[in-house]
DOMAR-956866 format. One record per residue: residue number from 0; residue in three letters; x, y, z of N, C-alpha, C, O in turn. Coordinates in Angstrom, 1 decimal, always signed. Layout:
R_nr_rest_nx_ny_nz_cax_cay_caz_cx_cy_cz_ox_oy_oz
R_NUM_ALA_X_Y_Z_X_Y_Z_X_Y_Z_X_Y_Z;
...
// end
This chain:
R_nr_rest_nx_ny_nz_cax_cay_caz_cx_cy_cz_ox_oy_oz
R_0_UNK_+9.4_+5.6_+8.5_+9.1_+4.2_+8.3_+8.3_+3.7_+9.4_+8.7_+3.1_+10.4;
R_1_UNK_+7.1_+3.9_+9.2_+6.0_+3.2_+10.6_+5.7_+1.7_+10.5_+5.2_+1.3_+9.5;
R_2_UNK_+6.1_+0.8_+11.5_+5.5_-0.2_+11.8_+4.6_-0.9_+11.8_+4.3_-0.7_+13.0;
R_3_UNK_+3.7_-1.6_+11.4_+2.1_-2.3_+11.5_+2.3_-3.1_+12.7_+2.0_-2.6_+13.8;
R_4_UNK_+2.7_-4.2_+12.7_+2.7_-5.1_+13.2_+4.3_-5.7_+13.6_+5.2_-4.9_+13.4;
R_5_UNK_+4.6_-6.9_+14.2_+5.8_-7.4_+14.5_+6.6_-7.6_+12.9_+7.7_-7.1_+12.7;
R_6_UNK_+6.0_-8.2_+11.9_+7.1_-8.2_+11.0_+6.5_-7.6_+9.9_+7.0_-8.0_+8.8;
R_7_UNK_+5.2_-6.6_+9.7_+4.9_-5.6_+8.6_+5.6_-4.5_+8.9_+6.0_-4.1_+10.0;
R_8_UNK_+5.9_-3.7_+7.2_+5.6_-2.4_+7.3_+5.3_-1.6_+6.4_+5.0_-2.0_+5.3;
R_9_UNK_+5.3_-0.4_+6.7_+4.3_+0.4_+5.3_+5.4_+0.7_+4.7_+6.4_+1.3_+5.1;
R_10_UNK_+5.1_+0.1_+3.2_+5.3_+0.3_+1.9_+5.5_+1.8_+1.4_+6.5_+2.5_+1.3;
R_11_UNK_+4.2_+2.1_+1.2_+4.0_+3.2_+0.8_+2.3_+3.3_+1.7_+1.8_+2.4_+2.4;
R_12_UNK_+1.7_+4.8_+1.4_+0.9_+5.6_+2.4_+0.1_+6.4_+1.5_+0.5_+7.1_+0.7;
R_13_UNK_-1.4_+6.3_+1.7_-2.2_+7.1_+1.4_-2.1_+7.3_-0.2_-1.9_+8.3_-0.8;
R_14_UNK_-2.1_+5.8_-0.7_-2.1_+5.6_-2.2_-3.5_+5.6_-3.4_-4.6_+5.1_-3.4;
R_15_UNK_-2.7_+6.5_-4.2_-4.5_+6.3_-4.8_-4.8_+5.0_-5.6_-4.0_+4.1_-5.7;
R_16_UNK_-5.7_+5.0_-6.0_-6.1_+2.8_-6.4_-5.0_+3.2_-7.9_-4.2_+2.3_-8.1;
R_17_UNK_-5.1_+4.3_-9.0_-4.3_+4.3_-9.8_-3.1_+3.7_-9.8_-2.5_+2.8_-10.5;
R_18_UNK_-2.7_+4.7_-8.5_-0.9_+4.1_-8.4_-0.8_+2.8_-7.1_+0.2_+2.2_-6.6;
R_19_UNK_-2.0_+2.5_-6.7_-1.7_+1.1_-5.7_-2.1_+0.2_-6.8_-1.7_-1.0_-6.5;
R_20_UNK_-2.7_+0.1_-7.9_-2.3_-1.2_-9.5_-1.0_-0.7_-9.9_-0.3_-1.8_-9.8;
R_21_UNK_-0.3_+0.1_-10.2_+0.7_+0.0_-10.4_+1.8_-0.4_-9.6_+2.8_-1.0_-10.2;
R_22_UNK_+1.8_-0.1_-8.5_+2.7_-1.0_-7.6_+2.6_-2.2_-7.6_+3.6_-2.9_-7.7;
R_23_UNK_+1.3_-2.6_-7.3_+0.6_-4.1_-7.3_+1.2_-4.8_-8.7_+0.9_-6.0_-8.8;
R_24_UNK_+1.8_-4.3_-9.6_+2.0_-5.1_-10.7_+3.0_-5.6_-10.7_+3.2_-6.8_-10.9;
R_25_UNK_+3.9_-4.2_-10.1_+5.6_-4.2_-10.2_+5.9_-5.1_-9.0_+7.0_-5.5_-9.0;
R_26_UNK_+4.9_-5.6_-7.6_+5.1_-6.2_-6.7_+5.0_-7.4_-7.3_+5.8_-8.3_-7.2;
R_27_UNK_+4.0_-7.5_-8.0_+3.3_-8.9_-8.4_+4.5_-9.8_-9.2_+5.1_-10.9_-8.9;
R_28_UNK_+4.7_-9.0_-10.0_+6.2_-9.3_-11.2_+7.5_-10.2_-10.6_+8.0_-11.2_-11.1;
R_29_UNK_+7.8_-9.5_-9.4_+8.9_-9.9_-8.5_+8.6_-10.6_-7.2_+9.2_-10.7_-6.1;
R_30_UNK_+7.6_-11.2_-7.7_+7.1_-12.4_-6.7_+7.3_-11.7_-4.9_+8.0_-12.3_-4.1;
R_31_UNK_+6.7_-10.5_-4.7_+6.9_-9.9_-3.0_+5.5_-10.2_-3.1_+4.7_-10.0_-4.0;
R_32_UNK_+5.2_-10.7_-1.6_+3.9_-10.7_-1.1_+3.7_-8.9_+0.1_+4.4_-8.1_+0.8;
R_33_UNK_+2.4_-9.1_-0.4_+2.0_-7.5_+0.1_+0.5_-8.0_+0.7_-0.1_-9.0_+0.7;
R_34_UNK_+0.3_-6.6_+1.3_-1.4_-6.6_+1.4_-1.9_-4.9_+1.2_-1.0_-4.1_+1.1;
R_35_UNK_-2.9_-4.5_+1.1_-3.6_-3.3_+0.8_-4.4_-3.3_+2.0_-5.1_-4.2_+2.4;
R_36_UNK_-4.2_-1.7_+2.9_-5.6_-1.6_+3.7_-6.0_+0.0_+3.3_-5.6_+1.2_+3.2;
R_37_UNK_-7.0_-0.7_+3.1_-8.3_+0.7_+2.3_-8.3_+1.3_+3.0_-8.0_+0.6_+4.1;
R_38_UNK_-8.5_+2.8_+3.2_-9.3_+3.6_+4.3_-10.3_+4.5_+3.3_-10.2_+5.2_+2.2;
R_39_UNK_-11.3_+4.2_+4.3_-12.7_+4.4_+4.0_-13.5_+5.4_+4.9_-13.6_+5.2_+6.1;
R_40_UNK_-14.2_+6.5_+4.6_-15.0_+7.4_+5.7_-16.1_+6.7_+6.4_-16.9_+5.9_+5.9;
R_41_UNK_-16.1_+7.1_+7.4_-17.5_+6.5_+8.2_-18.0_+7.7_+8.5_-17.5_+8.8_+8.5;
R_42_UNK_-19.8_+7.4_+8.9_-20.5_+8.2_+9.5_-21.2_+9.3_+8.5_-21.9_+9.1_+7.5;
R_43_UNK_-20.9_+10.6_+9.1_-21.4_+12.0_+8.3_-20.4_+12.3_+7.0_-20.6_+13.3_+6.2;
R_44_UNK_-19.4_+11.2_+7.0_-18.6_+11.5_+5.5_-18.2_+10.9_+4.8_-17.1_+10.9_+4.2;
R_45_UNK_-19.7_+9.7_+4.9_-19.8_+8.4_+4.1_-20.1_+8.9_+3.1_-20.1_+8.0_+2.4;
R_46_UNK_-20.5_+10.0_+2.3_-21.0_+10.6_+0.9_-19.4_+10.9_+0.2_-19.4_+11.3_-1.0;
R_47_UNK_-18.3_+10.8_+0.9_-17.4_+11.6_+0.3_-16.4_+10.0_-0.2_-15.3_+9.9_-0.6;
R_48_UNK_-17.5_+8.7_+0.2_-16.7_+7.2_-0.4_-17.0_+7.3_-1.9_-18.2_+7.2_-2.4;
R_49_UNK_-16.0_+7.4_-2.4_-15.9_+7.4_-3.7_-14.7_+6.8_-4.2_-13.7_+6.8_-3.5;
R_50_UNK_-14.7_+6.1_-5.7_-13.4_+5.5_-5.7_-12.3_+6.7_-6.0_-11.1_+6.4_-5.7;
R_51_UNK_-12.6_+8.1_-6.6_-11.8_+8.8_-6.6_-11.0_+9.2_-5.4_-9.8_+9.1_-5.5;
R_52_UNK_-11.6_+9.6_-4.1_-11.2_+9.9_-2.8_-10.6_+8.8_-1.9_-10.0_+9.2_-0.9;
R_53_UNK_-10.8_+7.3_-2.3_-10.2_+6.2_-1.7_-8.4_+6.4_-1.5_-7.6_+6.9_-2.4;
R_54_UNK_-8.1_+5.9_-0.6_-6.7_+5.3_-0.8_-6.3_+4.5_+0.3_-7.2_+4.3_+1.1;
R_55_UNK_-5.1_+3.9_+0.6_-4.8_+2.5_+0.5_-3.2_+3.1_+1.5_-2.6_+4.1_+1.6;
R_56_UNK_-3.1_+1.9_+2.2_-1.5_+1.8_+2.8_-1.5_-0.1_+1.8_-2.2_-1.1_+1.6;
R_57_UNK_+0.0_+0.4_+1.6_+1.0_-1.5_+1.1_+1.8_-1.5_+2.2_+2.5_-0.7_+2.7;
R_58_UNK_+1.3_-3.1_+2.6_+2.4_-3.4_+3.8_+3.2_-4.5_+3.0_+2.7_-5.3_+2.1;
R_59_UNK_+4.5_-4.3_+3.6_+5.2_-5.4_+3.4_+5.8_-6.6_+4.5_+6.2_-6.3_+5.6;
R_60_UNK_+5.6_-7.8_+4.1_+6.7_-8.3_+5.3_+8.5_-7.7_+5.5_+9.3_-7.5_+4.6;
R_61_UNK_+8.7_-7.4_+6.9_+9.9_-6.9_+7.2_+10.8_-7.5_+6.2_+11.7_-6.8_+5.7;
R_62_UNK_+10.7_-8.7_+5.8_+12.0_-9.6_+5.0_+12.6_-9.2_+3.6_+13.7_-9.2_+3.1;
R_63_UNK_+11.1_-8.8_+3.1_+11.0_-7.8_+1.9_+11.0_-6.7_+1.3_+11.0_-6.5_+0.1;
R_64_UNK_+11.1_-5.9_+2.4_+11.3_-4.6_+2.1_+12.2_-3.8_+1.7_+12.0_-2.6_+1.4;
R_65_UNK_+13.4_-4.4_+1.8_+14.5_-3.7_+0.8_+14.1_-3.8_-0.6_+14.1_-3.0_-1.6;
R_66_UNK_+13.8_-5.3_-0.5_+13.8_-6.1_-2.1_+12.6_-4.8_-2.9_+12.7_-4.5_-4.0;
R_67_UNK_+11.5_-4.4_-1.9_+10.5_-4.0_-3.1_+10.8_-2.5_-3.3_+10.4_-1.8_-4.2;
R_68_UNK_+11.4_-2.2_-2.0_+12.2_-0.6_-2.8_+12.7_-0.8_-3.5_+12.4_-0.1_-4.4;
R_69_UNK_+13.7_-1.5_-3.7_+14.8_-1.5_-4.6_+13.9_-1.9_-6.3_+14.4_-1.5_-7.3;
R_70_UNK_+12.7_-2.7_-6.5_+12.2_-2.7_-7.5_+11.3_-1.9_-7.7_+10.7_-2.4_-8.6;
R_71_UNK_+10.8_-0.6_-7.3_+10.2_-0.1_-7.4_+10.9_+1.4_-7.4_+10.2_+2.4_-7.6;
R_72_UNK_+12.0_+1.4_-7.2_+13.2_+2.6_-7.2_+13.6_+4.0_-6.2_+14.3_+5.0_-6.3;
R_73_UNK_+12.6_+3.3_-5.1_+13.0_+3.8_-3.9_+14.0_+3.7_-3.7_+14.7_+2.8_-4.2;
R_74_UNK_+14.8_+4.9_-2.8_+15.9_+4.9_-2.2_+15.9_+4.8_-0.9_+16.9_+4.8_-0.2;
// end
């Protein structure tokens, strides 16, 4: 369970955009605020930015993070 900041944390890790809409729904549904950070190649392996190869960390605020495991069926 890694930390972002003082009251984020990662959700989930290295999500593909498929299954980061599907969380995003099941988040959306149950009123949890989130955010998405893309990671993106730079440089000599900017040819490999594709939306297939994209993925994503969900942070949550610390307050919510039981709530959105638990809707989402984390244990």
């Amino acid at each position: 369970m890694a930390e972002f900041g003082t009251n984020e944390r990662v959700l989930r890790s290295d999500v593909s955009p498929e299954e980061c809409k599907k969380i995003e729904k099941v988040l959306r549904k149950n009123n949890i605020s989130y955010y998405e950070k893309w990671k993106t190649h730079s440089g000599l392996l900017k040819f490999l930015d594709n939306s297939k190869n994209m993925k994503c960390d969900i942070y949550i605020h610390m307050d919510s993070y039981d709530e959105a495991k638990k809707v989402l069926g984390d244990n």
